[in-house]
C-alpha positions, 0 to 999 in steps of 0.5 A: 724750679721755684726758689721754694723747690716746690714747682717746676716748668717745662717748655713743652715744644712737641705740643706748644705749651708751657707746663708746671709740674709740682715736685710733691705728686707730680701733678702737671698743669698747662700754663697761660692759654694752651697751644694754638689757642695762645698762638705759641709755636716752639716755647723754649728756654724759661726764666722765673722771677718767682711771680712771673714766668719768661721764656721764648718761642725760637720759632716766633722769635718772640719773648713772652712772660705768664704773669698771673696767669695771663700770657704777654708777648714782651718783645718780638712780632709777626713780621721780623725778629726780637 
């Protein structure tokens, strides 16, 4: 949840996305590039530092962040662990 207690995000590992719920009529919104789309295979455990997203791929094991709207991988790669 943001600081404000207005947002909340969900890893959403069963469809490979990253989801932000607002508090206030609920309406959910996909974060970054979706799914497959993004190469995400089990996105997990989020941190927020109130402009950036942080949260693993426990499949990948790969840290990402999504960071004005704009997804990155921060740590980890095709060929090893993080």
């Amino acid at each position: 949840m943001d600081q404000a207690g207005t947002k909340v995000w969900v890893a959403d590992t069963g469809n490979a996305v990253i989801r932000q719920v607002l508090v206030a009529g609920g309406k959910v919104t996909t974060m970054g590039a979706a799914g497959a789309a993004a190469g995400l295979k089990a996105p997990h455990d989020i941190e927020t530092t109130g402009t950036e997203l942080f949260f693993s791929d426990i499949t990948l094991s790969r840290i990402y962040t999504i960071s004005g709207g704009k997804l990155s991988v921060l740590a980890g790669s095709t060929t090893g662990y993080a």
